[in-house]
TIGUDREN-168868 format. One record per atom (N, C-alpha, C, CB): residue in three letters; atom name; x, y, z. Coordinates in pm, whole numbers, padded with zeros to 5 digits. Atoms other than C-alpha are relative to their C-alpha. Glycine has a CB too. Layout:
BEGIN
 code site     xx     yy     zz
  ALA   CA      X      Y      Z
...
end
This chain:
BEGIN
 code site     xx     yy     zz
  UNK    N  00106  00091 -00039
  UNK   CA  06180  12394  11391
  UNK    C  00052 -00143  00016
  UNK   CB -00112  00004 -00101
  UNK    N -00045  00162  00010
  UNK   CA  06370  12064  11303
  UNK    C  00152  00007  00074
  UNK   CB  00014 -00067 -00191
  UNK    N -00116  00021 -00059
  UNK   CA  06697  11936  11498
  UNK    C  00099 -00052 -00128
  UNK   CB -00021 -00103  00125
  UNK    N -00084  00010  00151
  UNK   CA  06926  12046  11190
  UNK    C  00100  00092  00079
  UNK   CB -00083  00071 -00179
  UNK    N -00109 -00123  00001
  UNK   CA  07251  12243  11186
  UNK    C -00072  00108 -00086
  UNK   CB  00162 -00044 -00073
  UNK    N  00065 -00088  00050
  UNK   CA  07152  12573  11094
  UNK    C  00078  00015 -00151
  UNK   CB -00005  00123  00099
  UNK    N -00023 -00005  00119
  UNK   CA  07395  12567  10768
  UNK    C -00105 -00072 -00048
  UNK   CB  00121 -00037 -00036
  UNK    N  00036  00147  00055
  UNK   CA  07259  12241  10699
  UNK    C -00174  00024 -00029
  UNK   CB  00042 -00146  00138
  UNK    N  00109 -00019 -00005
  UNK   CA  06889  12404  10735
  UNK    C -00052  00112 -00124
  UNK   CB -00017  00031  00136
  UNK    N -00053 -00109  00129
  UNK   CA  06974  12712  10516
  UNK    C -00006 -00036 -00110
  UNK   CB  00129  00043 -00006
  UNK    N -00063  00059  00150
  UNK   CA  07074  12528  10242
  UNK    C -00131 -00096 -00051
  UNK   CB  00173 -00115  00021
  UNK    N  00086  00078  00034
  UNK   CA  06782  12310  10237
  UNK    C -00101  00093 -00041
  UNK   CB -00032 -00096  00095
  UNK    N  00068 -00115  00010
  UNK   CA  06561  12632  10276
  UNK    C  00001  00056 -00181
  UNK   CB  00078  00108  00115
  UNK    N -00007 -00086  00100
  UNK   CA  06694  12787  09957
  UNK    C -00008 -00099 -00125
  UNK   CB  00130  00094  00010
  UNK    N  00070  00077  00102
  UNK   CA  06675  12475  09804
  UNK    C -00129 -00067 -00060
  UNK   CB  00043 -00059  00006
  UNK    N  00145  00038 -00027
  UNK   CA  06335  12400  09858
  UNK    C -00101  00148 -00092
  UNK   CB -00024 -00009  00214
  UNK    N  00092 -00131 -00014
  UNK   CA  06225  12763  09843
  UNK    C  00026  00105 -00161
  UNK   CB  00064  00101  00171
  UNK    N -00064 -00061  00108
  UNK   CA  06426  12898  09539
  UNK    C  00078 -00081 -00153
  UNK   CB  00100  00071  00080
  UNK    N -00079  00108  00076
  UNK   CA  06569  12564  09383
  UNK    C  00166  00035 -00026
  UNK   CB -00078 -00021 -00150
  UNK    N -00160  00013 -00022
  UNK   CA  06927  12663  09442
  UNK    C  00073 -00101  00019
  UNK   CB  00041  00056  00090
  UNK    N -00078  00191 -00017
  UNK   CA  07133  12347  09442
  UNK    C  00123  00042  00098
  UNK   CB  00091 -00098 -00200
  UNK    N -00107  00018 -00074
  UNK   CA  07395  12309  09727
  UNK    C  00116  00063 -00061
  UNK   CB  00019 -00131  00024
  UNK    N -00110  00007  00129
  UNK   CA  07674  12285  09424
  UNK    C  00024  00121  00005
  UNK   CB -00043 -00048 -00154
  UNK    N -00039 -00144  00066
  UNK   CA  07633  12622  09349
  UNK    C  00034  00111  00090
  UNK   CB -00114  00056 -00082
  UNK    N -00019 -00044 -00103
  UNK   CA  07694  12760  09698
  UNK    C  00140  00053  00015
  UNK   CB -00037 -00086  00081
  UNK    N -00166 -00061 -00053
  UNK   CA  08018  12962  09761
  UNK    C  00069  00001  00096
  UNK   CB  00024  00107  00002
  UNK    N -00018 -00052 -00144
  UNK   CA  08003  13028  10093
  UNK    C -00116  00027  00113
  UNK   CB  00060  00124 -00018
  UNK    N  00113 -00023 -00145
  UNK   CA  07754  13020  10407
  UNK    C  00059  00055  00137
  UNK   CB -00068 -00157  00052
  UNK    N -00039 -00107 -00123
  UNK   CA  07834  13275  10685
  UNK    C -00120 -00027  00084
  UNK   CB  00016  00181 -00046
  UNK    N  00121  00030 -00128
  UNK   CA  07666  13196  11006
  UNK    C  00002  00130  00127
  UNK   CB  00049 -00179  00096
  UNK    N -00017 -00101 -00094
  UNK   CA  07583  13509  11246
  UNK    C  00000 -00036  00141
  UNK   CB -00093  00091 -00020
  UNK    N  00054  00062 -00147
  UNK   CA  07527  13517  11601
  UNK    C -00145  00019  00022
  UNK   CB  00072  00073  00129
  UNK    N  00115  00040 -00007
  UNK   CA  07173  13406  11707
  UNK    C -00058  00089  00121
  UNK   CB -00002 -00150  00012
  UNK    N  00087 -00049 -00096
  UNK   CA  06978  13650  11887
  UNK    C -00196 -00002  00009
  UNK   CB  00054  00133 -00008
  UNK    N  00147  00006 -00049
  UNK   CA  06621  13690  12017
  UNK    C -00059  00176 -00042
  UNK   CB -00003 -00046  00204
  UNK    N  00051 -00119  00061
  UNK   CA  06338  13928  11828
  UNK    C -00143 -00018  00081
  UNK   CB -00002  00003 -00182
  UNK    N  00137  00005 -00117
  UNK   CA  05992  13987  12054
  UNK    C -00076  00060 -00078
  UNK   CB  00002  00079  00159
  UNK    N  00107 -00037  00055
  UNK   CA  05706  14053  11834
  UNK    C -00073  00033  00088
  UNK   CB -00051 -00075 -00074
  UNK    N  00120 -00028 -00114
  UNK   CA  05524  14240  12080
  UNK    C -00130  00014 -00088
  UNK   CB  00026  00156  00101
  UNK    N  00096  00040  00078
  UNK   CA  05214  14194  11772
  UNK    C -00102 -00142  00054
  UNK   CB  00078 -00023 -00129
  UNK    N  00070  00163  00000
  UNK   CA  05159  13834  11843
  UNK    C  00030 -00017  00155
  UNK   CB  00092 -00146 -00120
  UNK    N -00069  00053 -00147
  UNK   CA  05337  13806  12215
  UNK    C  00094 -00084 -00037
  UNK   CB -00095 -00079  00108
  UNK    N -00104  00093  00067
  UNK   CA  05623  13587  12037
  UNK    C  00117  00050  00032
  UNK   CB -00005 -00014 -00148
  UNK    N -00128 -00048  00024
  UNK   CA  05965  13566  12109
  UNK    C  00052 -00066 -00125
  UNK   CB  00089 -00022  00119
  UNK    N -00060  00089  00084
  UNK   CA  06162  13409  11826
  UNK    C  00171  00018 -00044
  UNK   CB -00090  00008 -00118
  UNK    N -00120 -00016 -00003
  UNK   CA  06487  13319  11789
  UNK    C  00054 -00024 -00119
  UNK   CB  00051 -00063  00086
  UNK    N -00016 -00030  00139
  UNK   CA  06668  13428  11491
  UNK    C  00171 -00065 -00045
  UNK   CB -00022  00185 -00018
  UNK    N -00184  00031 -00001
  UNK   CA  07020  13278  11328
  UNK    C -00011  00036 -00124
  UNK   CB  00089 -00169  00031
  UNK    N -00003 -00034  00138
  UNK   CA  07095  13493  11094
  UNK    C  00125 -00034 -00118
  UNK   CB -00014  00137  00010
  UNK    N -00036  00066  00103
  UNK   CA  07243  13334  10786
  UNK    C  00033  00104 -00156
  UNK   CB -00120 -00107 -00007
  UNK    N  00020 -00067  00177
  UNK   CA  07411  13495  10427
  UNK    C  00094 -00143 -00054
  UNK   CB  00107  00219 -00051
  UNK    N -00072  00120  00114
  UNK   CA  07493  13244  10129
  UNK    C  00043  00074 -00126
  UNK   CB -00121 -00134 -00058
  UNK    N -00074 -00103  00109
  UNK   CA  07678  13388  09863
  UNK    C  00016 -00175 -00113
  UNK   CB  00214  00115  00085
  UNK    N  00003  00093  00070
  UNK   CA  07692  13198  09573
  UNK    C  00115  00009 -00113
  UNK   CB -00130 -00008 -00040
  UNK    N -00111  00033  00065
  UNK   CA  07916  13089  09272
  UNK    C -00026  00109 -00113
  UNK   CB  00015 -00162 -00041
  UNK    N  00020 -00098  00111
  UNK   CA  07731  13280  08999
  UNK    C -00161  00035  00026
  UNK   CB  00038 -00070 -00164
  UNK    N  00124 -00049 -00049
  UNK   CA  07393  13460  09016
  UNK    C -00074 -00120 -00093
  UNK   CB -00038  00181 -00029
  UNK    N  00093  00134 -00024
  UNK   CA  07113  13221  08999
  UNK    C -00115  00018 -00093
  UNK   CB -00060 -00018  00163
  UNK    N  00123  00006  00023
  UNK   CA  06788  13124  08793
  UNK    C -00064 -00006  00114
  UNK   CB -00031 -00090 -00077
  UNK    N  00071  00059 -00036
  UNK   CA  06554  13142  09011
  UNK    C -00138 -00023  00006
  UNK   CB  00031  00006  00055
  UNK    N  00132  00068  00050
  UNK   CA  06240  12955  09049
  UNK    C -00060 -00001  00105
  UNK   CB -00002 -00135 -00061
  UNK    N  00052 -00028 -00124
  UNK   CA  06000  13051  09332
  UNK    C -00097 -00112  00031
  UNK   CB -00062  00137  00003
  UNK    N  00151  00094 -00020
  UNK   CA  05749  12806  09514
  UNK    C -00105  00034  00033
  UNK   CB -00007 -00090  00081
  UNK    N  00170 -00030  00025
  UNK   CA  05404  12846  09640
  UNK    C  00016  00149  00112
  UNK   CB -00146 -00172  00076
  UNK    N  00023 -00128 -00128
  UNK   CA  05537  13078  09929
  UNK    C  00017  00100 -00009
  UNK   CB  00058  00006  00103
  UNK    N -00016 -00164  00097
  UNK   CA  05628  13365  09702
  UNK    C -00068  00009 -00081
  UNK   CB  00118  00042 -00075
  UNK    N  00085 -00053  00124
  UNK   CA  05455  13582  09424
  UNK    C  00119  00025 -00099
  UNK   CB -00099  00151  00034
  UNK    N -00054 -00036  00062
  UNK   CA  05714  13748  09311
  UNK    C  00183  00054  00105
  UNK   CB -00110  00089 -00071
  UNK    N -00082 -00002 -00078
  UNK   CA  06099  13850  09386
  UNK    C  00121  00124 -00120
  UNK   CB  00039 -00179  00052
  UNK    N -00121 -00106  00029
  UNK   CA  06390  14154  09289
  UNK    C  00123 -00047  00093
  UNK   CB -00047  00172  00041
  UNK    N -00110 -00020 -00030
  UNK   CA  06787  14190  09351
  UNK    C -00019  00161  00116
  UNK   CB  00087  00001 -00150
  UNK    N  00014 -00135  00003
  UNK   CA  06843  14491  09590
  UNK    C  00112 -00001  00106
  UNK   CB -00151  00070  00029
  UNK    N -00122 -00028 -00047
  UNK   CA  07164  14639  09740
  UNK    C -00090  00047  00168
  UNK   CB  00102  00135 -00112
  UNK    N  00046 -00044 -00137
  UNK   CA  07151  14639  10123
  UNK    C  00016  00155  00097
  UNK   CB  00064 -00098  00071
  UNK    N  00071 -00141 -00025
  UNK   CA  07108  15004  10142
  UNK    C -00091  00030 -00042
  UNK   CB  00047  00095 -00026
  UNK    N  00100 -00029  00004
  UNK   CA  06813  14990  10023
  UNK    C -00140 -00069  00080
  UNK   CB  00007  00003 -00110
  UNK    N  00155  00025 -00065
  UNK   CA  06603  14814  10262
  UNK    C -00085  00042  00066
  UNK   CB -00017 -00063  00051
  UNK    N  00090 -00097 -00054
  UNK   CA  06466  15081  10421
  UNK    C -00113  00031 -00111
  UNK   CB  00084  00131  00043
  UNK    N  00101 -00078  00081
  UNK   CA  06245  15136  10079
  UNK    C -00099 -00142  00038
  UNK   CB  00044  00053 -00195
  UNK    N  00087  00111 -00014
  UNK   CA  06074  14739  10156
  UNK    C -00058 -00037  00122
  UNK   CB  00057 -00100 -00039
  UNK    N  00038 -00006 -00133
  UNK   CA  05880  14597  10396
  UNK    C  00059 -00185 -00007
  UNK   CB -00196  00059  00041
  UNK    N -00064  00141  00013
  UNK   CA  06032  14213  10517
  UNK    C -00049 -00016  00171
  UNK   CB  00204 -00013 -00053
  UNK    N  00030  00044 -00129
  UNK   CA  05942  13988  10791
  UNK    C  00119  00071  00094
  UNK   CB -00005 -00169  00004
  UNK    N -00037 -00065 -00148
  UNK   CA  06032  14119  11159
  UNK    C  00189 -00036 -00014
  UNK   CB -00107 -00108  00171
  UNK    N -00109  00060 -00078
  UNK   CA  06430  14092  11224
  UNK    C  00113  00004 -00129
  UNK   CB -00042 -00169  00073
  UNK    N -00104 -00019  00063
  UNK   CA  06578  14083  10840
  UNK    C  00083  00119 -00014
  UNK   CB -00029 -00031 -00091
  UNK    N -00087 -00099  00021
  UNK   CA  06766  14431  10854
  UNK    C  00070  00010  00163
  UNK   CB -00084  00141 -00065
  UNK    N -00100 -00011 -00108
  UNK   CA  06905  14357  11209
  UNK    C  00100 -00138 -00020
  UNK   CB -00083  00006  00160
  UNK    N -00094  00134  00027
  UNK   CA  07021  14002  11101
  UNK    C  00077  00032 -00102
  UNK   CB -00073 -00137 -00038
  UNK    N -00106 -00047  00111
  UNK   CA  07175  14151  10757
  UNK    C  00073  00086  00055
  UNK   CB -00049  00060 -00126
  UNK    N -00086 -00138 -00089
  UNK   CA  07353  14457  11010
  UNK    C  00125 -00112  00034
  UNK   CB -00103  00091  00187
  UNK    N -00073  00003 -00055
  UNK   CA  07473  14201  11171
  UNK    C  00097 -00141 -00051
  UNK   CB -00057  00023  00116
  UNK    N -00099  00046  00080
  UNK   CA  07632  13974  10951
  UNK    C  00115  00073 -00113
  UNK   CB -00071 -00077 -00057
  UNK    N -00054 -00098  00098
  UNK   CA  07801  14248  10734
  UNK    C  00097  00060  00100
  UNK   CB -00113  00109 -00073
  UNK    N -00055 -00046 -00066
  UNK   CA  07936  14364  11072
  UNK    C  00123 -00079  00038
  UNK   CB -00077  00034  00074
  UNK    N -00067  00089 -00095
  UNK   CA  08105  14052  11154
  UNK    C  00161 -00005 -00109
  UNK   CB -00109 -00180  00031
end
């Protein structure tokens, strides 16, 4: 939405959203940015998919936009349901 680098957006995201501090960041892997078409809404949206790996596993502390939150190995996301696009953006950073 904002004219950010997408690390630079990421990082704010998880800090905002999870209270993760920069500091504790290991590593930010940037994918390639493709396009997902919610034929639901008529939406295209364009996706950059993003993994952050961190230094040591994390407290974390959720804000108003979550209830609740689990760890789960990425063979299992076929058991959850997640906004439109996260199990083609996690494919395709794992691929790279």
């Amino acid at each position: 939405d904002e004219m950010k680098e997408v690390e630079d957006k990421a990082l704010e995201e998880i800090k905002e959203e999870l209270k993760i501090k920069p500091k504790t960041v290991n590593d930010v892997k940037l994918g390639t940015p493709y396009e997902y078409i919610d034929s639901e809404i008529g939406k295209t949206w364009i996706l950059h998919p993003v993994l952050v790996t961190l230094k040591k596993e994390p407290v974390i502390h959720l804000d108003w936009e979550h209830t609740a939150f689990i760890w789960i190995g990425s063979n299992e996301l076929d058991h959850y349901d997640f906004v439109p696009g996260v199990d083609e953006s996690l494919r395709r950073l794992l691929e790279q």
